[in-house]
C-alpha positions in Angstrom: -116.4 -16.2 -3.1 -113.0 -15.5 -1.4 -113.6 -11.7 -1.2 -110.0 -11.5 -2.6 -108.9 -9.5 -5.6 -107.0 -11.8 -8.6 -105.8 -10.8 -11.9 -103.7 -13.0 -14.9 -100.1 -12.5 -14.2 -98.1 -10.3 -16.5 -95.9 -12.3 -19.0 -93.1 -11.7 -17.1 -94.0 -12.7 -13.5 -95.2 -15.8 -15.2 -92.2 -16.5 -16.7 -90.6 -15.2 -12.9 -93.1 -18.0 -11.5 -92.3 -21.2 -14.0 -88.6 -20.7 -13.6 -88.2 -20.3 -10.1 -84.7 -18.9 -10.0 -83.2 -21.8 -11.8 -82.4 -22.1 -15.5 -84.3 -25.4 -16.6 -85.5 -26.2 -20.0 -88.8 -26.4 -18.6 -90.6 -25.1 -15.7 -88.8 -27.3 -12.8 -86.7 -29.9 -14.8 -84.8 -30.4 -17.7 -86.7 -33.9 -18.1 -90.4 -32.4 -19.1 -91.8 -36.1 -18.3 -91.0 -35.2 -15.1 -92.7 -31.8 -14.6 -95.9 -31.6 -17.8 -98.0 -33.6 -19.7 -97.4 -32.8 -23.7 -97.9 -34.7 -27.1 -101.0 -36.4 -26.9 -102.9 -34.2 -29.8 -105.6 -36.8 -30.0 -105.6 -38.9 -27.3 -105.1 -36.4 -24.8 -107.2 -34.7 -21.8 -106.4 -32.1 -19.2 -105.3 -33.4 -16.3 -106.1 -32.7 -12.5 -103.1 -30.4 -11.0 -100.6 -31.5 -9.2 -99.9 -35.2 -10.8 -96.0 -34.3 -11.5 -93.1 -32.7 -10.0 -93.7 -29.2 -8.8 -91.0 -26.5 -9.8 -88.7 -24.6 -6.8 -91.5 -22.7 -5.7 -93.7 -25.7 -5.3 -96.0 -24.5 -8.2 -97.3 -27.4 -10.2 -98.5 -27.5 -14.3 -96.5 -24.8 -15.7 -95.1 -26.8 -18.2 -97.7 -28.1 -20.4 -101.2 -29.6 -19.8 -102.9 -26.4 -20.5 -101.6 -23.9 -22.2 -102.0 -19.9 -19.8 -103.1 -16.8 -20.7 -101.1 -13.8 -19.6 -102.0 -10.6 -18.9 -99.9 -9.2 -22.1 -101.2 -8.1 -25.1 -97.9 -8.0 -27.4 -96.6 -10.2 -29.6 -92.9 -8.6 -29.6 -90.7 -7.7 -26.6 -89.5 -4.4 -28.4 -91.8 -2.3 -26.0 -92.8 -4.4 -23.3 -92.2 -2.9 -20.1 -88.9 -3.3 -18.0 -90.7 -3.2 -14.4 -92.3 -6.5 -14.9 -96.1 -5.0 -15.4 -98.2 -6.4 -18.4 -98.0 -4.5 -22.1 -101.3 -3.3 -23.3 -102.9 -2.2 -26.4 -101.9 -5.0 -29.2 -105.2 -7.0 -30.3 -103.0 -10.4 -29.6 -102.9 -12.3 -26.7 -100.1 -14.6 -25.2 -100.2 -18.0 -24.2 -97.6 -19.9 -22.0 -96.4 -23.3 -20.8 -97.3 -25.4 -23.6 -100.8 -28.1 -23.2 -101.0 -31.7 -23.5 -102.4 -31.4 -27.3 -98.9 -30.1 -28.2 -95.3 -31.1 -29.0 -92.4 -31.1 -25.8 -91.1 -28.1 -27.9 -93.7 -25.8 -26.8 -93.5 -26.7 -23.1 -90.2 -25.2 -22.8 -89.9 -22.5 -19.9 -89.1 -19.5 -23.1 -91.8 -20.6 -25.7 -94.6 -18.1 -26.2 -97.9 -18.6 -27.9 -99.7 -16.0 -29.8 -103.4 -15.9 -30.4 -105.9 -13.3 -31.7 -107.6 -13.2 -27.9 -110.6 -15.2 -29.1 -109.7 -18.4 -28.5 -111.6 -20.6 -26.2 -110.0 -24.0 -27.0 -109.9 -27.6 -24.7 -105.8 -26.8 -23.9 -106.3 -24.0 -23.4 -106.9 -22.3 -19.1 -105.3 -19.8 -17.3 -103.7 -19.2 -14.0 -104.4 -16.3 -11.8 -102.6 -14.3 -9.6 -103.7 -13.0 -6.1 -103.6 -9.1 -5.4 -102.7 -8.1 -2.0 -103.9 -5.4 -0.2 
């Protein structure tokens, strides 16, 4: 619809994204109340974007609500490349940021959730990035 190219961003310019240059526990405060929605396992729902505290780079929902695939395909660092592109080849797939069905624990900004690449679960979404010409 846009006639633009977008891809899922490689593990680690997702992580590059949520932190923003600053260390925070989360992505864009040490307070996640502040920043995600978390811990509501069945009472819970995702919410529209942009209802808390956007991080540095003005990027909203990184920390939890729904939980983001990346582009990786690695469970382990040992092997993941050191020019910020996405590993390939391993049959798992990561998640990031933590969703509102889960704990604050897995909201934080360094947390990464593994899964065999079929799930298609409610906390689950993704967030793409924009190719440029």
């Amino acid at each position: 619809k846009t006639a633009k190219r977008y891809r899922l961003p490689s593990e680690a310019e997702w992580e590059y994204a949520c932190r923003a240059g600053v260390r925070q526990e989360y992505c864009g405060s040490d307070n996640l109340d502040s920043v995600g929605w978390y811990g509501t396992l069945f009472a819970g729902e995702t919410k529209s974007v942009a209802q808390k505290q956007a991080n540095a780079f003005g990027l909203y929902d990184m920390s939890g609500n729904a939980l983001e695939w990346v582009e990786d395909s690695a469970a382990y660092y040992k092997g993941t490349p050191t020019d910020g592109s996405a590993r390939q080849g391993d049959k798992l797939r990561l998640l990031r940021g933590g969703s509102w069905a889960q704990p604050a624990t897995h909201a934080r900004a360094a947390v990464r959730g593994i899964t065999d690449g079929t799930a298609r679960d409610f906390p689950n979404g993704f967030r793409l990035a924009r190719m440029l010409p």
